[in-house]
Structure formats: structure tokens, C-alpha cells
N, C-alpha and C positions, 0 to 999 in steps of 0.2 A: 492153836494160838499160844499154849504157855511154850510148847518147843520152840518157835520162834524167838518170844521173848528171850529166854535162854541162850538160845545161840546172839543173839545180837550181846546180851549182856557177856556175855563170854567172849565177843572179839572186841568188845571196846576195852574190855580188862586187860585182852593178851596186847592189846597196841599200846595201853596206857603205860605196862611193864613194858614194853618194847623201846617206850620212849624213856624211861625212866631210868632205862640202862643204858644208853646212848649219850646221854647228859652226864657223866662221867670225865672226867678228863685222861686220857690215853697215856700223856706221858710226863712221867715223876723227872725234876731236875737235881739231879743232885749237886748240891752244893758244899764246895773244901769247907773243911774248918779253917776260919782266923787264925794262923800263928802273928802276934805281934813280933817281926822280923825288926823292928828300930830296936827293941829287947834285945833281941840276938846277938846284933851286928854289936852292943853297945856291952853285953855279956864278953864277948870272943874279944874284943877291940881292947879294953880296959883290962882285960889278964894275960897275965906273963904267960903260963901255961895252959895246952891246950882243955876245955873243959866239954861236957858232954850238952850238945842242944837239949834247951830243957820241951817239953812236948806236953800236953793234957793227954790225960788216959781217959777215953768214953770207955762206957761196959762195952763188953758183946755183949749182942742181944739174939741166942736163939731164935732159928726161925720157925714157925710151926710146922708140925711136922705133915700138913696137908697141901704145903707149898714148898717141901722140903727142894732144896739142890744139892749137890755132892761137888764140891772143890776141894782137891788136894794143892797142897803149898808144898815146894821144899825146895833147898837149894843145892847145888852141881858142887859138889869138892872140887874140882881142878879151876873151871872158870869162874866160883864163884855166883855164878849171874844163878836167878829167881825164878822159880817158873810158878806158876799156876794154870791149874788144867780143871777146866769144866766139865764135868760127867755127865749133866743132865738131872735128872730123877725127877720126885712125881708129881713137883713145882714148877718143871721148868717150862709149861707155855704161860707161866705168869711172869716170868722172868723177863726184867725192862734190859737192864743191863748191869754188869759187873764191874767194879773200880779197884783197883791196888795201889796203894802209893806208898811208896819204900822212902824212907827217912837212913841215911847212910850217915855214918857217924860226924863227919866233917859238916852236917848240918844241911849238904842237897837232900831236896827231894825228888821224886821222881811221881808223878801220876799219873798212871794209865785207865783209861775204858778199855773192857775184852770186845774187840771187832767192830773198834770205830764209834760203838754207843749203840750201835743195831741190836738187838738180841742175840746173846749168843745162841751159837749150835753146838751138840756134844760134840768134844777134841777140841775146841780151842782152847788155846791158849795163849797167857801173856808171860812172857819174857824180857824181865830188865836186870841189866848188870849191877848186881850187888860189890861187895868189897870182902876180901880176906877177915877182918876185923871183927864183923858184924852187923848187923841192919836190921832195923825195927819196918814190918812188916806190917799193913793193916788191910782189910780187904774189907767190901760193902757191898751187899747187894740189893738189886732195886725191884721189888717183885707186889704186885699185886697196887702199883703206887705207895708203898711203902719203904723205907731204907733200911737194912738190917746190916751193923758191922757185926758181920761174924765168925771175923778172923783178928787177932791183936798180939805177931810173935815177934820176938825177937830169934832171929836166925843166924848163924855163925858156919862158917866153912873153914872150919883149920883144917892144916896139913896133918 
């Protein structure tokens, strides 16, 4: 009789965590940051000379090191353009998806998801044409439903 009990009480527990992990929401949205662009246009408009887009700095924020991923950043000397390359590591089946968005001095932006917004797989990569000048660089990743920028550089490709 108490085996019984037991086991009953033991498969309503495993279904009650079963359900209680299901209830969860599957996918994080990430959302740009606000730049006030009437600022901008109204900054660049009203001076003589050209001047630098002004931008907020978020921290990075470290991601733990039990959902760690591995992204290298750097940019091509001749073409200039951007790459970032996913490696994978011992995070990466929490991994939602990856975002970069390049701020090029003359004030575009550029923003890309790695593979469409799918999750990535190790070797992709995103590629956008940067400028000779330099380009402020930021990357974020989406893992476990959480957002981590964990990249904030400023890049340069001189001759």
C-alpha cells in the first residue's frame, strides 16, 4: 500500500514540474534602443561642421559563465566591412539569437539578427560594411530569455 502511494505521489510531482516548465515563454524580443533621431537630424542641421552622432553607452554585462558563448569581432583592413563569428560553447543550446548593430560615423545604423533570428549554429556569421574611419560596434545576445550586450567597441581599419 505505502509503495503505491509513492509512486502515485511521485508522478503527480514529475507532471506538476513538467507543467511548470512548459509555462515558460520560449521566445525573448529584443527590442532597439530609442535614439531620439529629431535630436540628430536637428544636432547635424543647425552646424557648420561636421559633428560626431551622440549615442548612450549601456554597460556590458558579462554573461555567466554556465551559459557562456564565444564571439569573435573584427574588422577586414582592405574592405573595411565587419564580421562576427559565433563559436558556439557551453551556452549555446540557450542561445535565442544574436544582434549587431554598427553606428558608422555619418550617423547610419546598421542592425542585424545572426541567421534570420533562428538560433544560431557554430560558423555563422554576420557581415556588414563598415567605413575606413571607424564604427562603433555593439553586439547582444539572447540566451536563456535574457539580453546580454556583451560586446561595446569601437573599430577602425586604417591603411
Amino acid at each position: 500500500m505505502k509503495t503505491a502511494i509513492i509512486a502515485i505521489a511521485g508522478l503527480v510531482l514529475f507532471f506538476c514540474a513538467l507543467a511548470a516548465g512548459c509555462t515558460s515563454p520560449t521566445q525573448a524580443e529584443i527590442k532597439p534602443v530609442e535614439t531620439p533621431t529629431a535630436a540628430v537630424t536637428t544636432l547635424v542641421a543647425t552646424t557648420a561642421a561636421p559633428t560626431a552622432v551622440t549615442t548612450t553607452y549601456d554597460p556590458v554585462v558579462p554573461i555567466p559563465s554556465d551559459i557562456y558563448v564565444d564571439l569573435q569581432l573584427n574588422k577586414d583592413r582592405p574592405t573595411s566591412k565587419i564580421h562576427l563569428l559565433y563559436n558556439g560553447g557551453t551556452g549555446e543550446i540557450y542561445v535565442q539569437n544574436v544582434r549587431m548593430k554598427v553606428t558608422r560615423p555619418d550617423g547610419t545604423v546598421t542592425d542585424s539578427l545572426m541567421d534570420g533570428g533562428n538560433q544560431p549554429k557554430r560558423g555563422d556569421e554576420l557581415i556588414v560594411q563598415g567605413t575606413k574611419t571607424g564604427d562603433r560596434c555593439e553586439v547582444w545576445v539572447t540566451t536563456a530569455g535574457k539580453v546580454y550586450k556583451i560586446m561595446d567597441q569601437n573599430l577602425y581599419a586604417m591603411q
